[in-house]
C-alpha positions as CSV (number, residue, x, y, z in Angstrom):
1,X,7.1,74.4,39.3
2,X,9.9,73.3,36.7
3,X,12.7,75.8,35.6
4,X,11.1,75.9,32.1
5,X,7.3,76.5,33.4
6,X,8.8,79.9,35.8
7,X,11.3,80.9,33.2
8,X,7.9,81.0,31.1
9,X,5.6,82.5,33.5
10,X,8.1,85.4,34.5
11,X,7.9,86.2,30.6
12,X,4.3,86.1,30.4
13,X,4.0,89.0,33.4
14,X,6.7,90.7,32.0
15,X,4.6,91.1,28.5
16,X,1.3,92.0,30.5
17,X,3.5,94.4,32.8
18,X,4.8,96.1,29.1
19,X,1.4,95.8,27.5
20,X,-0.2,97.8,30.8
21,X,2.7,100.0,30.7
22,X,1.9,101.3,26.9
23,X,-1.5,100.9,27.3
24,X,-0.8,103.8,30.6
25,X,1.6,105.7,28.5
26,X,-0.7,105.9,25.4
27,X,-3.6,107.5,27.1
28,X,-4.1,111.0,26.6
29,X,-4.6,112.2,29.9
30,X,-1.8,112.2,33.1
31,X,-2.7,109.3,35.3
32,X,-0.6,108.9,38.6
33,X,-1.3,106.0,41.4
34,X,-0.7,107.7,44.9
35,X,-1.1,105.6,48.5
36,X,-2.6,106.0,51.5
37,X,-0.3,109.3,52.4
38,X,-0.7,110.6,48.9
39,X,2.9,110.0,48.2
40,X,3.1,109.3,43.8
41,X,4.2,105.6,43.0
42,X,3.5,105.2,39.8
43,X,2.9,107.0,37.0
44,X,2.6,107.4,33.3
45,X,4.1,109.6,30.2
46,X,1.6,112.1,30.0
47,X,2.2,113.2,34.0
48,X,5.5,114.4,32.9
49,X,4.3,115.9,29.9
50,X,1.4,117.9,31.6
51,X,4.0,118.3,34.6
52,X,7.4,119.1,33.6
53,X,8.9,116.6,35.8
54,X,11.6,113.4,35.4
55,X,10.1,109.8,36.4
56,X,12.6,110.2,39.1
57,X,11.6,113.6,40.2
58,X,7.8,112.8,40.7
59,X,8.0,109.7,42.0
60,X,7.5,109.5,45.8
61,X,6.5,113.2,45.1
62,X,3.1,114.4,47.6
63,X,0.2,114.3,45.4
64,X,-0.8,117.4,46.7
65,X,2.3,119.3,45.2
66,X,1.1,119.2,41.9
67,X,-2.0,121.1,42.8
68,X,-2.0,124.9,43.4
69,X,-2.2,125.4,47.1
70,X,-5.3,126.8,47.6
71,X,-6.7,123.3,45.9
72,X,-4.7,121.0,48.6
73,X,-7.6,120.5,50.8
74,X,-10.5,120.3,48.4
75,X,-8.6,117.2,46.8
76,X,-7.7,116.2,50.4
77,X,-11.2,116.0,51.3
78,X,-12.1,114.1,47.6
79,X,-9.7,111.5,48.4
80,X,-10.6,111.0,51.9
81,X,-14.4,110.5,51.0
82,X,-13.6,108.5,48.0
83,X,-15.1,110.3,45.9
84,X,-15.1,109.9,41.9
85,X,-16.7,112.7,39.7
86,X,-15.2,115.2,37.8
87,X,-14.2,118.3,39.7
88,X,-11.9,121.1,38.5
89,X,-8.9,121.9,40.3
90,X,-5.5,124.2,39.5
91,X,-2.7,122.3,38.5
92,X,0.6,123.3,39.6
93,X,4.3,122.4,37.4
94,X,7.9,121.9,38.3
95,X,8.4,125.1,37.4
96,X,5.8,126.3,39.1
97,X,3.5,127.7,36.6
98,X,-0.3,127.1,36.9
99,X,-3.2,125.9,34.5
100,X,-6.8,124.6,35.1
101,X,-7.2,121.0,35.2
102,X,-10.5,118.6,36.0
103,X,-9.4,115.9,38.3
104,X,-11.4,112.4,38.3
105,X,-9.9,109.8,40.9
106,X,-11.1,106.4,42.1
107,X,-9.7,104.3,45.5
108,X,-8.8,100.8,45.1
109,X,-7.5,97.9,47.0
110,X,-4.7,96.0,46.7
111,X,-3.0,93.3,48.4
112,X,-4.0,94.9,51.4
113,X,-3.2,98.7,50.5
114,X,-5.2,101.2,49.6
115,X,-4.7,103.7,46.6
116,X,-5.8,106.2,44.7
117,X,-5.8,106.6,41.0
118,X,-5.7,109.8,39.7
119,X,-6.1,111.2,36.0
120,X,-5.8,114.5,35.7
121,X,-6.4,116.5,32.4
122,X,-5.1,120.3,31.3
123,X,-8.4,122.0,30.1
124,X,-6.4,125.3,29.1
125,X,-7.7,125.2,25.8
126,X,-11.1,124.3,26.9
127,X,-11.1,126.6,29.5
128,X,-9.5,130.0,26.6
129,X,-12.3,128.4,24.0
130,X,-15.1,128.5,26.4
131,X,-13.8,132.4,27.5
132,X,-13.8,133.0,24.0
133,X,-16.8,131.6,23.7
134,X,-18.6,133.4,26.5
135,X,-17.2,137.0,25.2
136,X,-18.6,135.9,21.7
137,X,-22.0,134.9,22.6
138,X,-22.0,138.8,25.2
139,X,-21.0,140.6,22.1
140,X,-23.9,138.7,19.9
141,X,-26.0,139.7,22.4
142,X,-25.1,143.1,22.4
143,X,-25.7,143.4,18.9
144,X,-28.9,141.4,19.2
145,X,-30.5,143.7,22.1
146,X,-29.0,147.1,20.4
147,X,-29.4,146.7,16.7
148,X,-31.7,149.3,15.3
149,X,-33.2,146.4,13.1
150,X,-35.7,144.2,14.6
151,X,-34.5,140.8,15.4
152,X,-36.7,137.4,16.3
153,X,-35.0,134.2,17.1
154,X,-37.7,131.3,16.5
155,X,-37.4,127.7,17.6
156,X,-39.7,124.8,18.2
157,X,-42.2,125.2,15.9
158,X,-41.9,128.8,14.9
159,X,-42.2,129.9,18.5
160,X,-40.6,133.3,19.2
161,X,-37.9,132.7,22.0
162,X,-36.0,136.2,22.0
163,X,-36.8,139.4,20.6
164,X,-35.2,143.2,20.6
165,X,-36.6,146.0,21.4
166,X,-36.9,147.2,18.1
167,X,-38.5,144.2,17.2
168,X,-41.4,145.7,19.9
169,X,-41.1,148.8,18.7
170,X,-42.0,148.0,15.2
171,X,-44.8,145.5,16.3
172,X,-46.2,147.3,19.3
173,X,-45.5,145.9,22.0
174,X,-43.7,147.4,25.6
175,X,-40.8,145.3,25.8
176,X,-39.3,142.0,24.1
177,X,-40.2,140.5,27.3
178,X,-43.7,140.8,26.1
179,X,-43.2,139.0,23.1
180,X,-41.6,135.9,24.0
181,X,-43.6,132.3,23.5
182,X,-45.5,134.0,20.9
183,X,-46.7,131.4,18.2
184,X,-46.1,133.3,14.6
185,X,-49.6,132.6,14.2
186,X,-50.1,135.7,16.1
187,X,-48.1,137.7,13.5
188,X,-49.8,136.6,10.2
189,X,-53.0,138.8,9.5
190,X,-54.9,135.7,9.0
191,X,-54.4,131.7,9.6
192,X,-54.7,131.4,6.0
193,X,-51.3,133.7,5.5
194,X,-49.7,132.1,8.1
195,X,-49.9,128.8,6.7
196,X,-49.3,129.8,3.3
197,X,-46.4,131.5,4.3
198,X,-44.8,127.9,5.5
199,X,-45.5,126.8,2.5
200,X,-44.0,129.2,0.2
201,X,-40.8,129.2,2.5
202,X,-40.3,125.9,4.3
203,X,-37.8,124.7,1.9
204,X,-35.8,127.5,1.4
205,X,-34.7,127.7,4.7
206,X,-34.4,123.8,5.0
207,X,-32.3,124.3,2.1
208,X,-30.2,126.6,3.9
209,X,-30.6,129.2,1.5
210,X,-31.9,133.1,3.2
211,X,-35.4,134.4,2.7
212,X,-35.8,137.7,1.8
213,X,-39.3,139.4,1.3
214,X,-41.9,142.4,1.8
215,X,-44.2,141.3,3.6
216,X,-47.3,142.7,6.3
217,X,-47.2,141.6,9.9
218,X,-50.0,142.6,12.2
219,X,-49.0,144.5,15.5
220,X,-50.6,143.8,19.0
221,X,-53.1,146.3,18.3
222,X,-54.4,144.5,15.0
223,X,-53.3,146.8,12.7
224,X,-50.8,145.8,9.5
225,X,-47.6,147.1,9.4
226,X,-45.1,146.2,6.2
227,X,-41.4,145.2,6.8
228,X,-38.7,143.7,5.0
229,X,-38.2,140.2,6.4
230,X,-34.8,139.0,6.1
231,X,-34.3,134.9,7.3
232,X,-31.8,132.0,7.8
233,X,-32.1,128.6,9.7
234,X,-29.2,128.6,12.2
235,X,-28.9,125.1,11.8
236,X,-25.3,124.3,9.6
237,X,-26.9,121.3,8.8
238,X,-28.0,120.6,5.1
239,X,-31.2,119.8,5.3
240,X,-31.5,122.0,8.2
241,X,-33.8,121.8,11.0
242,X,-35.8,124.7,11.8
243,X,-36.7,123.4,15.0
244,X,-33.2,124.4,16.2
245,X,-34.0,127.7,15.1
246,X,-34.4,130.1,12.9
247,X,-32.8,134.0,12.4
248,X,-35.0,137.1,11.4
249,X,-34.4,140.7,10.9
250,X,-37.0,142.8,10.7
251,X,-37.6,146.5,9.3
252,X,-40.9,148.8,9.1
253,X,-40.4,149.9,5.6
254,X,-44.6,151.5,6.1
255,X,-42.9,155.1,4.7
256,X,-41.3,153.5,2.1
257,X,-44.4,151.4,1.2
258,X,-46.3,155.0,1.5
259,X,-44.4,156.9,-0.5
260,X,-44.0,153.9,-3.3
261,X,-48.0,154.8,-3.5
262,X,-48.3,157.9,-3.4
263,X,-45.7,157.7,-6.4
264,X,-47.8,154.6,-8.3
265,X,-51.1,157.3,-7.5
266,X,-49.7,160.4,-8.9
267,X,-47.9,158.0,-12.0
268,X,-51.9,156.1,-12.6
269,X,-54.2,158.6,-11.4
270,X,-55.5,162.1,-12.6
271,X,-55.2,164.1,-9.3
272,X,-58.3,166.4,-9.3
273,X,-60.8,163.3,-9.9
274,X,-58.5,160.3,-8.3
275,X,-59.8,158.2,-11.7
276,X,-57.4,156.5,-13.5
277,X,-56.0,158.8,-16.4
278,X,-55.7,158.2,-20.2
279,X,-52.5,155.9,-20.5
280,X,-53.5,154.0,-17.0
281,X,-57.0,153.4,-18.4
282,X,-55.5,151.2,-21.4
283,X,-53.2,149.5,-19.4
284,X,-55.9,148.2,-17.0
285,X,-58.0,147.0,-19.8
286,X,-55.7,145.4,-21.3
287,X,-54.5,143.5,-18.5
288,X,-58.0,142.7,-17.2
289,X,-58.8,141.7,-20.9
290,X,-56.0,139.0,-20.5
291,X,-57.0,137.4,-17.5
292,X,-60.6,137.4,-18.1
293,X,-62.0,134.8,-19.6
294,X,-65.1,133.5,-17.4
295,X,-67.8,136.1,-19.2
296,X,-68.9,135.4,-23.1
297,X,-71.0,139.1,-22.7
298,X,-69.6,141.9,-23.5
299,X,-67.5,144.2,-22.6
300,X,-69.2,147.9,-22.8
301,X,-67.9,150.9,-23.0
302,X,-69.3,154.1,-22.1
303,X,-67.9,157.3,-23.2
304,X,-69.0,160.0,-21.2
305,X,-69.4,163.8,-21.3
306,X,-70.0,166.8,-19.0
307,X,-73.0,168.9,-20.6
308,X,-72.3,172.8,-21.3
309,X,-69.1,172.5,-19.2
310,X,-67.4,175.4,-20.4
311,X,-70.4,177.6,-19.8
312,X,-69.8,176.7,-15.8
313,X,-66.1,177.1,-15.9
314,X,-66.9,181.2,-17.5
315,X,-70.0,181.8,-15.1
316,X,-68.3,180.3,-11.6
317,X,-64.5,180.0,-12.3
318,X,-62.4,177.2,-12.4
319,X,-62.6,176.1,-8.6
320,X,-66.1,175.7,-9.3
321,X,-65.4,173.4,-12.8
322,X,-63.1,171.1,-10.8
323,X,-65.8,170.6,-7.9
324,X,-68.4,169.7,-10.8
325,X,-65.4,166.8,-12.1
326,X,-64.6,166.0,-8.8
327,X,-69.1,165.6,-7.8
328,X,-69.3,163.5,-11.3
329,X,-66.4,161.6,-10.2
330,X,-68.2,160.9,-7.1
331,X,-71.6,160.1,-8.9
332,X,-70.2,157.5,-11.4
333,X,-68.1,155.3,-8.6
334,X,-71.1,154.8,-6.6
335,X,-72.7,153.6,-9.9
336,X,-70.0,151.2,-11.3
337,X,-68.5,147.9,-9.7
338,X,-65.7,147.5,-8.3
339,X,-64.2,145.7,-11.2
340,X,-65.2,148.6,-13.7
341,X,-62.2,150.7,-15.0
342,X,-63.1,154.3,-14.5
343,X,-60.7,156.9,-16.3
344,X,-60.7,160.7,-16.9
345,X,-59.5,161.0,-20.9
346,X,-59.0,164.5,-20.8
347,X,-60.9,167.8,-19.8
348,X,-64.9,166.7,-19.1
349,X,-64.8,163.4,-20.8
350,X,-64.7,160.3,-18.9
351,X,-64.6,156.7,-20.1
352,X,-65.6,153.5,-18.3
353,X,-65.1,150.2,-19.4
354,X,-67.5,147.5,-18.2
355,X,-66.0,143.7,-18.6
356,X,-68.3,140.8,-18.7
357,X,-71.4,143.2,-19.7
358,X,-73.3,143.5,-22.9
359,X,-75.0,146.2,-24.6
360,X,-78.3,146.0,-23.0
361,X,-76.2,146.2,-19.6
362,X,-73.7,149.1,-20.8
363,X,-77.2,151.2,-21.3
364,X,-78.3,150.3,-17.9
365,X,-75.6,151.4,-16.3
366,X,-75.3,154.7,-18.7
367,X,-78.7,155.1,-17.7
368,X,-77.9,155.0,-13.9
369,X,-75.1,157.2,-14.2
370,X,-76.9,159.8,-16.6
371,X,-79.8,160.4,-13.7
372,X,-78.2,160.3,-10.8
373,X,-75.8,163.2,-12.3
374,X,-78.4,165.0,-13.5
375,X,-80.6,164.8,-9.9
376,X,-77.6,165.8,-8.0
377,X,-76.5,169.0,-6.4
378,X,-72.9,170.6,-6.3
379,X,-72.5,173.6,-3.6
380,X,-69.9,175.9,-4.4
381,X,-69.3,179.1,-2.6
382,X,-71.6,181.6,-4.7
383,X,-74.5,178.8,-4.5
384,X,-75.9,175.7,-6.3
385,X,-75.1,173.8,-9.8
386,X,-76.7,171.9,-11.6
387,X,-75.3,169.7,-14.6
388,X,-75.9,166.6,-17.1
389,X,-74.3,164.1,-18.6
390,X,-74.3,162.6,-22.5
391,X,-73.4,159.0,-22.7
392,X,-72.3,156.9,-25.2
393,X,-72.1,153.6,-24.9
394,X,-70.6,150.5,-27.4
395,X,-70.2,146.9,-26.9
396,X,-67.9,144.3,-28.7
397,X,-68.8,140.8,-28.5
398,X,-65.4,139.4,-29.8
399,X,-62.6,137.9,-27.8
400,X,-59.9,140.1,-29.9
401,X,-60.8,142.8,-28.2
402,X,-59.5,146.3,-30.0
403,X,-59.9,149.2,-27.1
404,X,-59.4,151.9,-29.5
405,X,-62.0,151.2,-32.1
406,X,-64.4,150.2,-28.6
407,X,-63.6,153.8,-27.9
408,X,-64.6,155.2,-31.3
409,X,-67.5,153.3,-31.4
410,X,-68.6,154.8,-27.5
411,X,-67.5,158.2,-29.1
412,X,-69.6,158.1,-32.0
413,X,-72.8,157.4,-29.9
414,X,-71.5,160.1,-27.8
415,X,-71.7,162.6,-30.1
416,X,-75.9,161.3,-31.4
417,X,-76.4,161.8,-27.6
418,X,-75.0,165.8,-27.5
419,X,-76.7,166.0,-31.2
420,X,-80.2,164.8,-29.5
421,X,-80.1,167.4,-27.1
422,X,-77.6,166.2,-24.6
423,X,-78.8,164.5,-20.8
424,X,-79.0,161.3,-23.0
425,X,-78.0,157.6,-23.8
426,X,-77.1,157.0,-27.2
427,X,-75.6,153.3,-28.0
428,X,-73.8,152.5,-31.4
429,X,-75.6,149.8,-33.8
């Protein structure tokens, strides 16, 4: 070989010698070559970094120095089996201070000598994050498990995968234990629910945005029970998808629900008769006057009044008046249909309002009503009453429905059926 063609060669292994030195040096984790007695030979910039040693200082160094010592023969026993996966070690620097490292090595020939490469990584910060990480996720589940609010985490498919135990409580059931792999299906009080409920809600939590409702769940014994449902998809992902889970927290809000009842009852309702009373009565046929408009007939109206009340209220007392209005009461729901409005207007006179029926039916049902009152019974404590009933009844064919002049009209048939001798029908012409 000419001067010219070495003088070239030389230069070409020097520039792969620098090229494999930066390439070495810009890696981001230590990498040291140690031979067949583990002595260091080579090594790049990040080993002194990591380590705290010179290039001078670590070279010719044991291997094993720069692990902890109770580590030396775990990586003695790596090397000597060749072995080359991950493994987690404590690293050990000049000064020697300690951090946790993973180790991942690989034995190679050359020119007749064996060594051992070596990269080894700090994982400090992995190591603090996954601590931090680990106390995070035991106080989430602290809260989780002791929160007085009821908690379901779903995933897959709205499958319940962990409860609380006031989740159980509220639902029934003896432990979260119990509840797990539960398909919400088995929460909806019907398949229909449960799939309307996907419908009505699917995109909000895809949308990342948190459902919040009042809604009825059904416990393991069958039974309803209301709660306030409060939901998120855990998923930071926008859309999000709900098959990595979703977050619910759950109250029993039955009291409130209760109480919000017995309020609407006591706000709609007379209390003696449980018919609606005076101001209720127009609401509800107004309303029902605005969504109806399947039946051309009709409505009726029927104006109604207890016969010679007074005269019962002097001979028996009051206790015995109220368990006449209380038997009429009675009487006239088993009469009407459910989508009657039935209202006490004051004292003995009663008003219902028949949608979707004409005159001829607003008799029949007057009719009905005026019979069955006057074959009934009422035991009190001093023995039995008797009373009637005059009806009036009115009927308005237009679609412009006035209630009050309805009501005038049932009033003034009202008052021919008291003039006639009372126990009677009257309609207005």
């Amino acid at each position: 070989m000419g001067a010219e063609k070495l003088h070239k060669y030389i230069s070409e292994l020097k520039e792969q010698l620098e090229l494999q030195t930066l390439l070495a040096d810009s890696s981001s984790e230590a990498i040291g070559v140690f031979d067949e007695k583990v002595r260091c030979v080579a090594v790049n910039r990040e080993v002194l970094e990591v380590l705290g040693y010179t290039h001078d200082e670590v070279i010719g160094m044991g291997g094993l120095d720069l692990v902890a010592e109770e580590y030396r023969e775990l990586v003695r026993e790596n090397i000597s089996s060749r072995y080359e996966q991950p493994y987690f070690v404590m690293g050990r620097r000049k000064d020697g201070s300690t951090f946790p490292a993973e180790i991942r090595g690989r034995t190679v020939q050359l020119r007749d000598k064996t060594y051992r490469i070596s990269a080894i990584r700090d994982i400090s910060y992995l190591k603090a994050t996954e601590m931090e990480l680990r106390e995070t996720l035991h106080e989430l589940k602290i809260i989780f498990e002791s929160s007085k609010a009821g908690m379901m985490f779903l995933k897959g498919g709205r499958i319940l995968k962990r409860a609380n135990q006031a989740l159980a409580d509220i639902l029934g059931y003896e432990s979260p234990a119990d509840m797990v792999g539960l398909g919400m299906i088995d929460l909806h009080l019907t398949e229909e629910k449960f799939h309307e409920f996907g419908k009505l809600y699917y995109y909000t939590l895809v949308n990342k945005a948190q459902v919040n409702i009042e809604y009825q769940l059904k416990r393991k014994d069958g039974k309803f029970v209301w709660c306030s449902l409060s939901g998120q998809a855990v998923d930071v992902n926008v859309p999000a998808d709900l098959n990595r889970g979703v977050l619910w927290v759950v109250n029993d809000i039955s009291q409130r629900k209760a109480e919000e009842k017995r309020l609407l009852l006591l706000a709609t309702t007379d209390s003696l008769t449980g018919a609606y009373n005076r101001r209720e009565f127009f609401r509800q046929v107004e309303l029902f006057m605005q969504g109806d408009k399947r039946n051309p007939a009709g409505p009726s109206m029927l104006m109604v009044d207890l016969d010679n009340f007074k005269k019962i209220n002097d001979a028996h007392g009051h206790e015995a008046g109220d368990a006449v209005l209380r038997h009429f009461a009675d009487i006239c729901r088993s009469v009407i249909r459910d989508d009657d409005v039935f209202a006490r207007m004051g004292g003995e006179e009663f008003a219902v309002f028949l949608p979707g029926t004409d005159l001829a039916g607003g008799i029949a049902v007057g009719e009905r009503l005026c019979r069955k009152f006057a074959a009934s019974e009422i035991s009190i404590q001093s023995g039995i009453i008797k009373c009637t009933a005059s009806i009036g009844v009115a009927s308005m064919n237009s679609r412009r429905l006035d209630t009050n002049r309805l009501l005038r009209m049932a009033d003034m048939a009202l008052y021919d059926a008291k003039e006639s001798g009372r126990n009677l029908v009257c309609f207005y012409d």
